[in-house]
C-alpha positions in Angstrom: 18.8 46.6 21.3 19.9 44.5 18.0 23.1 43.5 17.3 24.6 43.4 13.7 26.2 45.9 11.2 24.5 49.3 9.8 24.2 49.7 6.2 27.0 52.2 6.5 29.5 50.2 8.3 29.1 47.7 5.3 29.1 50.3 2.8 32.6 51.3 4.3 33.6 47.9 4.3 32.7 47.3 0.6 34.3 50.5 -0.6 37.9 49.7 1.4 37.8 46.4 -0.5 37.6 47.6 -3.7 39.8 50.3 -3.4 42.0 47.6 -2.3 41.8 45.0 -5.2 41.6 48.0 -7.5 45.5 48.8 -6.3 46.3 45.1 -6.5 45.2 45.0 -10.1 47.2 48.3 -11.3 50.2 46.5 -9.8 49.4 43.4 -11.5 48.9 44.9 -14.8 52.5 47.2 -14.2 54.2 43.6 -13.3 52.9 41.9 -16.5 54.1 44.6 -18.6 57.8 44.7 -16.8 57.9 40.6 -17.5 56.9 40.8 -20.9 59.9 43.8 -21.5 62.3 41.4 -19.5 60.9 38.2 -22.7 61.6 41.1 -25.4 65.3 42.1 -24.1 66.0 38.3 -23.9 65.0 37.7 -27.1 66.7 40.4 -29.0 70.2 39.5 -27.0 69.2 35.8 -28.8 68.3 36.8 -32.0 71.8 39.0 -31.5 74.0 36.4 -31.2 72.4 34.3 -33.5 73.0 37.0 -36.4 76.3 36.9 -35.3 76.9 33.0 -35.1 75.3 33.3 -38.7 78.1 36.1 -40.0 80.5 33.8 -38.3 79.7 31.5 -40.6 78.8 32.9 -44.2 81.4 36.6 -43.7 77.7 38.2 -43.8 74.3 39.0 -42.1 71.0 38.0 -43.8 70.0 40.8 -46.4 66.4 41.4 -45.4 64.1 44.7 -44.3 61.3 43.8 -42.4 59.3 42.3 -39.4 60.0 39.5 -38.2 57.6 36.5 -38.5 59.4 33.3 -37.9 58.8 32.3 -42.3 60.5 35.7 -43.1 63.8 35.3 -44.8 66.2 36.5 -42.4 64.6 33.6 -39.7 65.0 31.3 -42.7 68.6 32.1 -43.6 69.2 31.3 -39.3 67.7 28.2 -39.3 69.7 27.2 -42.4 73.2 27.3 -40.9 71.5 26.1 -37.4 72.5 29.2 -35.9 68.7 29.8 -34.4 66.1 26.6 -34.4 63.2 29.2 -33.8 63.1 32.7 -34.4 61.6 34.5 -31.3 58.4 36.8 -31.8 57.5 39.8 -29.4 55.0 38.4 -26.5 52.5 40.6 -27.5 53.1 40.1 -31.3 50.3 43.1 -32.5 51.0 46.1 -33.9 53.3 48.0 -32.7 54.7 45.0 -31.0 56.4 43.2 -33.8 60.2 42.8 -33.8 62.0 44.3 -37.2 65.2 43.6 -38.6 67.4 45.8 -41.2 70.2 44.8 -42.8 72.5 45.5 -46.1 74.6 42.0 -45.0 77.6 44.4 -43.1 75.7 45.5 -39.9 72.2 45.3 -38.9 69.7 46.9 -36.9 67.0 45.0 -34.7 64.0 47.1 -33.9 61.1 46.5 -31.1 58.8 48.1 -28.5 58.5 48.4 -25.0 56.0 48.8 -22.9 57.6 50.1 -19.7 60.7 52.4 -19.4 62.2 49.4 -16.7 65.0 48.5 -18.9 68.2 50.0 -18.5 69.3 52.2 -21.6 66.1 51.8 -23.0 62.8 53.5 -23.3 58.7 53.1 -23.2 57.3 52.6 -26.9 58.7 52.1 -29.9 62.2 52.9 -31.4 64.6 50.8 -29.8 67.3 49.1 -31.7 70.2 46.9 -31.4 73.0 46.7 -33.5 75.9 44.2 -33.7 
């Protein structure tokens, strides 16, 4: 009588595996997406308080309507007074993932995406704000 494995034993064997790392990598992928939501909430409570360091100092927010790049005016008009050295960009940064910013100079509203619903008050996709 030989001793070894049968082609079905290792057939099994292969199949448990990769039903295995196939559950590792979905939970992976979830936690990537949850850290990169964490980056985005952290950056908007930045680019908050450095729109309100800026209408600290000039009695107004920057007047600008559009995404944010890091050139764009409103990241200009922070880096001016020093409020903000460099103006955060989503982690992704591809559409939809862009951070937006609205503003008449009284009150503004920050815009951006998410790709979980893991933050508090918030939910998956796009059409979350903050406002001063």
């Amino acid at each position: 009588m030989k001793k070894g494995f049968t082609l079905i034993e290792l057939i099994v064997v292969v199949a448990i595996i990769a039903l295995l790392l196939a559950t590792i990598m979905v939970s992976l992928s979830n936690v990537k997406s949850k850290s990169r939501d964490a980056q985005r909430m952290a950056n908007m409570r930045e680019l908050n308080n450095a729109l309100n360091l800026y209408e600290n100092s000039t009695m107004q927010y920057p007047v600008y309507n559009g995404n944010i790049t890091g050139s764009d005016p409103m990241s200009n008009a922070l880096k001016t007074v020093k409020s903000m050295m460099q103006t955060p960009t989503d982690p992704l940064n591809s559409a939809p993932y862009i951070y937006t910013y609205t503003s008449d100079g009284t009150s503004f509203v920050l815009g951006f995406c998410l790709e979980t619903d893991s933050i508090q008050g918030y939910s998956q996709g796009c059409g979350n704000t903050i406002t001063p």
